[in-house]
N, C-alpha and C positions, 0 to 999 in steps of 0.2 A: 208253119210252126217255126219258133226263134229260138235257142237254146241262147240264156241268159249266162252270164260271164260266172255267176253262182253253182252254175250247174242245172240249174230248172229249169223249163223250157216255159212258154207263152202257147198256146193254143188260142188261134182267134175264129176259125172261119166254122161254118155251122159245118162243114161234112167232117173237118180235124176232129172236132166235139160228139159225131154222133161213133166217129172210126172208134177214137178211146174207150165212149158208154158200153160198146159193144165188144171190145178186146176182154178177154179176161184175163189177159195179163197185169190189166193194170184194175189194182183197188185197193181201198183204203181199208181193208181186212187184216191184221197183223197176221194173221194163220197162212197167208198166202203169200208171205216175203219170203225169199231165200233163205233157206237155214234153219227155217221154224218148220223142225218136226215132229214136234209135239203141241198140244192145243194148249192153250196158256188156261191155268185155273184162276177162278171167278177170283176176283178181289185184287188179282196181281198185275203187275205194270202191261199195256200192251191189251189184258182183257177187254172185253165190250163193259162188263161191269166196272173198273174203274176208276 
């Protein structure tokens, strides 16, 4: 794994790829970021409906 001058990092190799599907720290869920204590209602910025 390469942490990019952006801030982002590169994942390349298959076991980097299967460690993160499996972490559930990371996902593209807005309800599961820092800070979000409440579930966002349907229609509004960040909801699945959107």
């Amino acid at each position: 794994m390469t942490r990019e001058a952006d801030g982002t990092y590169v994942v390349s190799t298959y076991e980097e790829i299967v460690a993160l599907l499996h972490d559930p720290r990371v996902s593209s869920d807005p309800r599961s970021r820092p800070g979000a204590s409440m579930p966002c209602a349907p229609g509004s910025p960040g909801s699945p409906t959107a």
